[in-house]
C-alpha positions as CSV (number, residue, x, y, z in Angstrom):
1,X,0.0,0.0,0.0
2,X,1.1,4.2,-1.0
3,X,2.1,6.1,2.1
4,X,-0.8,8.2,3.1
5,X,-0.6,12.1,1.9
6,X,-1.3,14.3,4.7
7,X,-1.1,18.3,4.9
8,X,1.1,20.4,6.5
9,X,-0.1,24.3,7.2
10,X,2.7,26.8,6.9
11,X,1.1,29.9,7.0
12,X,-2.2,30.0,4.6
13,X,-0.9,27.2,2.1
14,X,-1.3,23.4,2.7
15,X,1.9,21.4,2.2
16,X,1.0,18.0,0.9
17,X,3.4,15.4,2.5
18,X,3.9,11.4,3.3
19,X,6.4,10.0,5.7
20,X,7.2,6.1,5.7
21,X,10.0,4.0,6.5
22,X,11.0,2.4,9.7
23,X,15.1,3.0,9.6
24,X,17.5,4.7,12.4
25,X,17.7,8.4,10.9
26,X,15.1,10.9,9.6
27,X,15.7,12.1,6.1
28,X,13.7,15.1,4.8
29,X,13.5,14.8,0.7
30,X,13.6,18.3,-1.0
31,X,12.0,17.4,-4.4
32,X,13.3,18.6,-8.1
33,X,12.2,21.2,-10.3
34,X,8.2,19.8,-10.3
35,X,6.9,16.6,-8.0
36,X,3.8,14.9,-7.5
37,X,4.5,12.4,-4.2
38,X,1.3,10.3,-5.4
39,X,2.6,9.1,-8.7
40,X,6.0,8.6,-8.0
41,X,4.0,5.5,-6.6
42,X,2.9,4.6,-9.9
43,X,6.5,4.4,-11.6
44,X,8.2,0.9,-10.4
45,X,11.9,2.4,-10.5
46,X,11.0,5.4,-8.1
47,X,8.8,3.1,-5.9
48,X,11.9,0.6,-6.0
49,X,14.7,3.8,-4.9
50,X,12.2,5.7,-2.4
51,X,11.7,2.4,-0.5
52,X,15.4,1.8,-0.9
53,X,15.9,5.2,1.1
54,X,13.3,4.2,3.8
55,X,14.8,1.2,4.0
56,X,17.5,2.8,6.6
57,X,15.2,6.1,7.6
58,X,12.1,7.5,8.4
59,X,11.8,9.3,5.2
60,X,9.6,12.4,4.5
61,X,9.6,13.7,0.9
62,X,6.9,16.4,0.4
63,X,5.9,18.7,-2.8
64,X,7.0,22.3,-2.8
65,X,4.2,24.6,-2.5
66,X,3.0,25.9,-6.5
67,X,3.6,21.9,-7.3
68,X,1.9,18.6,-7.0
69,X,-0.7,17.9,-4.7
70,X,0.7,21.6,-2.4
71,X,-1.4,24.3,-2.8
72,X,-1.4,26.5,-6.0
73,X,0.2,30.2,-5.2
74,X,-0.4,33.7,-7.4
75,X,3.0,34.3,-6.5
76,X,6.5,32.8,-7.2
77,X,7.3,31.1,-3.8
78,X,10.4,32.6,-2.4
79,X,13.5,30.8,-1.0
80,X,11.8,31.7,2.7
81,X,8.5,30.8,2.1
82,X,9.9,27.8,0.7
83,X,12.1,27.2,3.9
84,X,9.0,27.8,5.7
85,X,7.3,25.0,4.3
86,X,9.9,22.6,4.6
87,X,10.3,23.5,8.6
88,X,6.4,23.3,8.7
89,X,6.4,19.4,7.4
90,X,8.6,18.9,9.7
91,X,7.2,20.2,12.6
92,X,4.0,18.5,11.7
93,X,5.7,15.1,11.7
94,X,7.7,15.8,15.3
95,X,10.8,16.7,13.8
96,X,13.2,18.2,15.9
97,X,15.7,17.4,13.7
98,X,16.6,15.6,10.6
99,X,19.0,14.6,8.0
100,X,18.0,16.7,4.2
101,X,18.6,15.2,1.2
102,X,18.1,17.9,-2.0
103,X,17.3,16.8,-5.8
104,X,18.7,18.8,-8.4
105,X,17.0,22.3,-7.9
106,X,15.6,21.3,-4.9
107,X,19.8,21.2,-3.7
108,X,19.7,25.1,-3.2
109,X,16.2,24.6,-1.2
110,X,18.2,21.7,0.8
111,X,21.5,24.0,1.1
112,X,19.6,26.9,2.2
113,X,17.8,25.7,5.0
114,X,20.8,23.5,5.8
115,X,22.8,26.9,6.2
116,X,20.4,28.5,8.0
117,X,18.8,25.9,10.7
118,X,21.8,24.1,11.6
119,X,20.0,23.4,14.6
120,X,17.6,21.6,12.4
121,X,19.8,19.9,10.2
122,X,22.2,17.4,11.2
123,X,23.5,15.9,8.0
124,X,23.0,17.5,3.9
125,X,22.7,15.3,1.1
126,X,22.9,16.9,-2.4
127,X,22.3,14.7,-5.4
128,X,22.7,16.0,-9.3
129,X,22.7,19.8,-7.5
130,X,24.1,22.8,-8.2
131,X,25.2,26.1,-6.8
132,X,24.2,28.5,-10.4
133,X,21.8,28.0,-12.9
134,X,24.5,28.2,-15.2
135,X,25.0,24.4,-14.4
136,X,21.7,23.4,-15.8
137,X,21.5,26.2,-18.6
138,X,24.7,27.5,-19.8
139,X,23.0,29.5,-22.5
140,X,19.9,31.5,-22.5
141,X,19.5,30.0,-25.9
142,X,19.5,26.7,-24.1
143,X,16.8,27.5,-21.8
144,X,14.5,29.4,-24.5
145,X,14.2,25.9,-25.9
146,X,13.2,24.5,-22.6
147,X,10.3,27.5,-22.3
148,X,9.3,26.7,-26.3
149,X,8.9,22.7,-25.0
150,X,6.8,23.9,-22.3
151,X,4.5,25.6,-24.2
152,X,3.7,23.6,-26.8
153,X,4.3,20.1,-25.6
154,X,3.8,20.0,-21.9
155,X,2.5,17.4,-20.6
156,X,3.9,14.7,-23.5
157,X,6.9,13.4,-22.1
158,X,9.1,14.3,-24.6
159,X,11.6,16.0,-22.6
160,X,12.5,12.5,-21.1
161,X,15.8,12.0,-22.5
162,X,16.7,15.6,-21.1
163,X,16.6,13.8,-17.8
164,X,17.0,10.4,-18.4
165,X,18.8,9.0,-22.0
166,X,18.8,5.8,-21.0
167,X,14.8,5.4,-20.7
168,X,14.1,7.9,-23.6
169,X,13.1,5.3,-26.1
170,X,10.5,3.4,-23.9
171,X,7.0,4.5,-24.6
172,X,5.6,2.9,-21.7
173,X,8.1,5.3,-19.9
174,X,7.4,8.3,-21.5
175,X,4.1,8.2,-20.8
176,X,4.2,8.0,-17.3
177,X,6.6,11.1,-17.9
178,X,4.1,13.0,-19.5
179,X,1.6,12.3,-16.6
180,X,4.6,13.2,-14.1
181,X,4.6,16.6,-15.8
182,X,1.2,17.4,-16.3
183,X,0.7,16.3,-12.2
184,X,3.5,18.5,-11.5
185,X,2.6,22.0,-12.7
186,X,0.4,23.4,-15.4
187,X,2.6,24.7,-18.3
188,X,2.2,28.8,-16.9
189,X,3.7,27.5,-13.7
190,X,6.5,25.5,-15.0
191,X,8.0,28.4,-17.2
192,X,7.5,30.5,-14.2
193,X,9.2,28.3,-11.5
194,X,12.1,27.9,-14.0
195,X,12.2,32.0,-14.5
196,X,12.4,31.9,-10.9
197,X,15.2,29.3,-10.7
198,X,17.1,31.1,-13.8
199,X,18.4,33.7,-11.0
200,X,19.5,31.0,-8.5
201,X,23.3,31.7,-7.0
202,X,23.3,30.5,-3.5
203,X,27.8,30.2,-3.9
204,X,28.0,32.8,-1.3
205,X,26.5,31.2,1.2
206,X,27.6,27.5,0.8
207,X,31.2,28.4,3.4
208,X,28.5,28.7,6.2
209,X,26.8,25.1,6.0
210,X,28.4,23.3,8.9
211,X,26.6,20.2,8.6
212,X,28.5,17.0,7.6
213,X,27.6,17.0,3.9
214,X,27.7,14.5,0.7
215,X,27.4,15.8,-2.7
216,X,26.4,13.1,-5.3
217,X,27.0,13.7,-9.2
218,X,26.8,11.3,-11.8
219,X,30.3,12.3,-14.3
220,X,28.2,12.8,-17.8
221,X,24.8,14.1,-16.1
222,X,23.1,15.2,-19.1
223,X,21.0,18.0,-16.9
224,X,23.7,19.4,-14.5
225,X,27.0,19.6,-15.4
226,X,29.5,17.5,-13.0
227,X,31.3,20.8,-12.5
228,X,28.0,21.8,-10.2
229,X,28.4,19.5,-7.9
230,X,32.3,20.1,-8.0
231,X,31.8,23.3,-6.6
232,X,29.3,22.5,-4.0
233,X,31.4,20.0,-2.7
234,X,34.7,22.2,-2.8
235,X,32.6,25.8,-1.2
236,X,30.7,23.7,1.7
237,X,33.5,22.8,4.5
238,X,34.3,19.5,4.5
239,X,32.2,17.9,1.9
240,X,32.4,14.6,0.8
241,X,32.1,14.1,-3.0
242,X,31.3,10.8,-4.7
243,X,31.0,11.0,-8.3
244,X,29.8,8.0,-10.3
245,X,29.6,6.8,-14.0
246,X,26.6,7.5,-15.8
247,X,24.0,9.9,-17.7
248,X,21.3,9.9,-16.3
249,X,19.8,12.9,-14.1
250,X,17.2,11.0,-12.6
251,X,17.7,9.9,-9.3
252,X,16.0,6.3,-10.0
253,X,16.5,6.2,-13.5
254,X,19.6,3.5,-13.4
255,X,21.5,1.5,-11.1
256,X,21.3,4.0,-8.4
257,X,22.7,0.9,-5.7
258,X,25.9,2.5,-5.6
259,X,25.6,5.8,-4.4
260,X,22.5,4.6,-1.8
261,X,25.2,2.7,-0.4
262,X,27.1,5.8,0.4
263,X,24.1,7.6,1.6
264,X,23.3,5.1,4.0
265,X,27.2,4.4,5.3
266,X,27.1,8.3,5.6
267,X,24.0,8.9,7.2
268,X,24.0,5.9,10.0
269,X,27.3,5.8,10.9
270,X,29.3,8.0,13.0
271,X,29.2,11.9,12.3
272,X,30.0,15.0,14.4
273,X,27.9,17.5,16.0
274,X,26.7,20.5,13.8
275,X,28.1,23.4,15.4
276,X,25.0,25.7,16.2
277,X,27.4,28.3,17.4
278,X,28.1,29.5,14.2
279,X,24.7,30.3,11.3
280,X,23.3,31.9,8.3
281,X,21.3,35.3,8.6
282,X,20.3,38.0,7.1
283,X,21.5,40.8,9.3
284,X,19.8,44.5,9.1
285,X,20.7,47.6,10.8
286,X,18.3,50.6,10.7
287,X,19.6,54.6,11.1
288,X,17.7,57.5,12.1
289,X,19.0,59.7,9.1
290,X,20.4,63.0,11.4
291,X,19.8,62.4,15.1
292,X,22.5,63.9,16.5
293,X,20.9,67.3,14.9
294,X,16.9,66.3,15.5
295,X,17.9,65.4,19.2
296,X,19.4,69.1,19.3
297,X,16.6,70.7,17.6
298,X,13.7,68.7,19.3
299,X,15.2,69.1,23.3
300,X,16.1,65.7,25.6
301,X,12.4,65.9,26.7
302,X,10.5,65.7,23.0
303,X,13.4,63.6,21.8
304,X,13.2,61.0,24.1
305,X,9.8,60.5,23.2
306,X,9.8,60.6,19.3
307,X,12.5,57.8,20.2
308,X,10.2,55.9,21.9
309,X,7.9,56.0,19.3
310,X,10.2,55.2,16.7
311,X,11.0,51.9,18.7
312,X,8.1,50.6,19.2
313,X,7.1,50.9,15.4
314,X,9.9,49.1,14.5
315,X,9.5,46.7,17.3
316,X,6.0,46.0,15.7
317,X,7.5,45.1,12.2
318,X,10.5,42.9,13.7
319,X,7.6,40.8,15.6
320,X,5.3,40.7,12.3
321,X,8.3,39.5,9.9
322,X,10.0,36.9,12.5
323,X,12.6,39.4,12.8
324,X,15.2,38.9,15.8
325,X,16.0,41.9,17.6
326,X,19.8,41.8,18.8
327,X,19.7,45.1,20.1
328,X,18.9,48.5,20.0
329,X,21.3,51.1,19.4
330,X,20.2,54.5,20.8
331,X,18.9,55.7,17.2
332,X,18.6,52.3,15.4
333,X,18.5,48.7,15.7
334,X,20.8,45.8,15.1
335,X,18.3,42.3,14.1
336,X,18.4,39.1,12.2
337,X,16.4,36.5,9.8
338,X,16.2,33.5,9.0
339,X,15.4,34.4,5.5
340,X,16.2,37.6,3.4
341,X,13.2,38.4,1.3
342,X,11.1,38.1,5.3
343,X,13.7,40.7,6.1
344,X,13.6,43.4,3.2
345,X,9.7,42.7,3.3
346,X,10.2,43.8,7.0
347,X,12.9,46.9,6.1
348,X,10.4,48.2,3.9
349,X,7.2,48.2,6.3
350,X,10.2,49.6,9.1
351,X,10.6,52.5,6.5
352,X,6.8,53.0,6.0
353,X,5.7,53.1,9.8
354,X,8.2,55.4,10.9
355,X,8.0,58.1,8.5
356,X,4.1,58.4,9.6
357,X,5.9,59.8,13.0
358,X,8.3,62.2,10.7
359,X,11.1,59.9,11.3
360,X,13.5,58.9,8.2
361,X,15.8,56.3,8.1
362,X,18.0,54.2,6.0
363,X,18.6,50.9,6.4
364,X,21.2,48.5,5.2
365,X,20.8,44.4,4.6
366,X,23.4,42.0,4.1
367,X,23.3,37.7,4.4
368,X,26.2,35.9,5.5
369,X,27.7,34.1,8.2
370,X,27.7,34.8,12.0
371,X,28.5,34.1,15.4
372,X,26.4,34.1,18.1
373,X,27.7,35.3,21.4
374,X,25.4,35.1,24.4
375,X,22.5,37.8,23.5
376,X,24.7,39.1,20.4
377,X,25.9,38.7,17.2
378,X,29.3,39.0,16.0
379,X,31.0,38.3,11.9
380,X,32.0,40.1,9.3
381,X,28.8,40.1,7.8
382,X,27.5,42.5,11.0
383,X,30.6,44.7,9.7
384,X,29.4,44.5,6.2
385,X,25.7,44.9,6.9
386,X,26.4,48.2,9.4
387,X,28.6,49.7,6.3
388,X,25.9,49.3,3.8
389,X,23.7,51.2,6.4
390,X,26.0,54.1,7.1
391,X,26.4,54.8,2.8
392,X,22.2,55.1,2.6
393,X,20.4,58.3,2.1
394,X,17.4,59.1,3.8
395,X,14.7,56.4,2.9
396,X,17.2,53.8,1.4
397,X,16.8,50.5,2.2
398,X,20.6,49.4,0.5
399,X,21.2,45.5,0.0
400,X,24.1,43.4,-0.8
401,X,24.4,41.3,-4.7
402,X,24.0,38.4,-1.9
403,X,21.1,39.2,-0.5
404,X,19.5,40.4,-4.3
405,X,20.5,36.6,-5.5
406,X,19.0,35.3,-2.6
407,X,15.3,36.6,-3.3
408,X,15.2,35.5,-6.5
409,X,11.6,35.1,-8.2
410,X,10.4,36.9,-5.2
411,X,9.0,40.0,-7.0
412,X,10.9,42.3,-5.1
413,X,12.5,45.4,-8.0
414,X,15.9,47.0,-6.9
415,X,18.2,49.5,-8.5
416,X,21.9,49.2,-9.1
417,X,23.9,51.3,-7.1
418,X,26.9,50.3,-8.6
419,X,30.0,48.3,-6.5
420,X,31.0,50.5,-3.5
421,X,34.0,50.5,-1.3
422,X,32.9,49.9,2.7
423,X,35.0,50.7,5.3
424,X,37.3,48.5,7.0
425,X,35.6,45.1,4.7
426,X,38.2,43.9,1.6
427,X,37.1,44.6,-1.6
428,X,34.5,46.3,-3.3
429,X,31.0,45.3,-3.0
430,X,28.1,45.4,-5.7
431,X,25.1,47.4,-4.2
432,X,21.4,47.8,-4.6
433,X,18.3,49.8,-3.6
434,X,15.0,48.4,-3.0
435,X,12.3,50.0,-4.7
């Protein structure tokens, strides 16, 4: 008998989800571009490799919200939301913490999360992924073909040997491929989830995954070039790489024994302790643009409480976005995410409530690595975050490239600023304003 599909809430969208398997570690399965957890039942080869993984785990695969059985959006799920939903099936099952295995695009989803819930997270398990799109599309030639398939033959299973040469002349096969597609997404979404994916680059933030990790490529993957992988497994600390003979992208597609093996020596035997001490974040400072001359002009008495004011307004937003205050600093505040667009969604709101008091500020927003340090945060990317704030002009909420590439497909617009030299960080950095 097919696992049962239950839902997960995470937020207003239901998160359909199975979990099966009897095995000694939890593994969390981030899915591929499209998914549909019912039919993988229906296909012999992926019945055969998902109760080959449960075999040694209590596996949960799930399909990303926009695909499968998961609710439709308007929107283009962001990388957050996204997060969100993975930490919402897992919190549904009892999941304190798991092992998470990424497929081809969903590797970035898996990387992500692994980066920034290491207390989540105990292991990372990338198979066929990448770091940039470029892997999977070197051209934008190449991927105009892709969209010109999608809109004229979705839903035939024609793209099969794209993703799987070695089954490309069954029929039989190709037809459950076709139904795989058309279960997956409707031909609109598809282009739009790969318009979304086009902008992936998640290579800055792979140095701050410290989970023990395995990175699985197949030499001649026809989909992502072995050279993906490569540099996930070279960027994540310590990394294990096992590359195997073979074309096909497909997980299931051929004899996939080998590289199970692996995943299940890696996952049950010994590993270390992630360190929690160190994590991903999105750190934002806020600056009230001229205080030092409104706290002059206003008196101690009136300035003390416009300042109150202005606190508890942004107070309100950090509480409304999941934003962690770290502290307040006299005329601004110091605070962290667990996800970049939740935070620029929250600088912009920050902006927005304050003014209404006649207060301006500009606020600067960087991701990257940091250390936590009883109730504070310490890194370079608090240096880099607090520089990008000091440059703004009243009203400018200034991001990093990093932080841009992280929101991908999230509909948020910015304007180059142009690469800018911050004080006491190496090099130049590449700036932007959110509109």
């Amino acid at each position: 008998m097919n696992p049962t599909t239950r839902y997960a809430k995470s937020g207003d969208i239901h998160i359909a989800y199975q979990v099966f398997g009897d095995g000694p570690v939890d593994l969390v399965l981030a899915p591929g571009f499209v998914s549909h957890i019912e039919n993988y039942w229906d296909d012999p080869r992926c019945a055969r490799w998902l109760t080959r993984l449960a075999s040694f785990s209590r596996l949960v695969i799930f399909d990303k919200r926009g695909t499968g059985l998961s609710d439709r959006v308007p929107d283009l799920p962001t990388m957050d939301e996204r997060m969100d939903d993975m930490r919402a099936v897992m919190d549904a099952v009892g999941l304190e913490q798991a092992a998470v295995m990424g497929i081809s695009e969903g590797g970035s989803l898996a990387s992500v999360f692994a980066a920034h819930h290491q207390a989540r997270c105990n292991a990372l398990v990338l198979y066929g992924a990448f770091a940039t799109f470029k892997s999977w599309f070197a051209t934008p030639e190449a991927l105009e073909e892709l969209f010109e398939y999608i809109g004229t033959q979705w839903g035939t299973g024609a793209s099969l040997p794209m993703f799987a040469p070695s089954l490309g002349d069954d029929p039989a096969y190709q037809q459950w491929w076709g139904k795989f597609e058309r279960l997956g997404a409707n031909p609109g979404a598809a282009i739009a989830l790969m318009r979304m994916n086009n902008e992936i680059d998640i290579t800055d933030i792979l140095p701050a995954i410290h989970v023990p990790t395995l990175v699985i490529h197949k030499t001649d993957d026809v989909t992502i070039d072995i050279e993906g992988g490569r540099t996930l497994a070279t960027r994540i600390p310590n990394a294990r790489m096992f590359e195997m003979p073979g074309q096909d992208h497909l997980p299931w597609a051929d004899d996939c024994e080998p590289y199970l093996r692996e995943i299940e020596e890696f996952l049950t035997g010994e590993t270390s302790a992630p360190i929690t001490d160190r994590v991903l974040a999105t750190v934002l400072f806020t600056d009230i643009v001229d205080s030092t001359a409104r706290a002059g002009a206003l008196g101690d008495r009136a300035w003390r409480d416009l300042l109150a004011t202005h606190d508890n307004a942004v107070r309100k937003q950090l509480s409304r976005f999941r934003g962690n205050e770290v502290k307040s600093l006299g005329d601004g505040f110091l605070a962290t995410f667990d996800g970049p667009a939740r935070a620029i969604q929250c600088a912009r709101s920050i902006k927005d409530s304050v003014a209404q008091v006649g207060v301006d500020v500009r606020i600067g927003l960087h991701t990257g690595e940091v250390e936590l340090a009883d109730d504070d945060v310490r890194g370079i990317a608090v240096h880099i975050a607090s520089r990008v704030a000091s440059i703004g002009d009243a009203g400018d909420i200034l991001v990093t490239r990093t932080v841009k590439d992280l929101v991908a497909g999230s509909g948020l617009a910015f304007d180059d600023r142009g690469d800018r030299v911050l004080k006491g960080v190496p090099d130049a950095w590449q700036l932007y304003s959110v509109h």
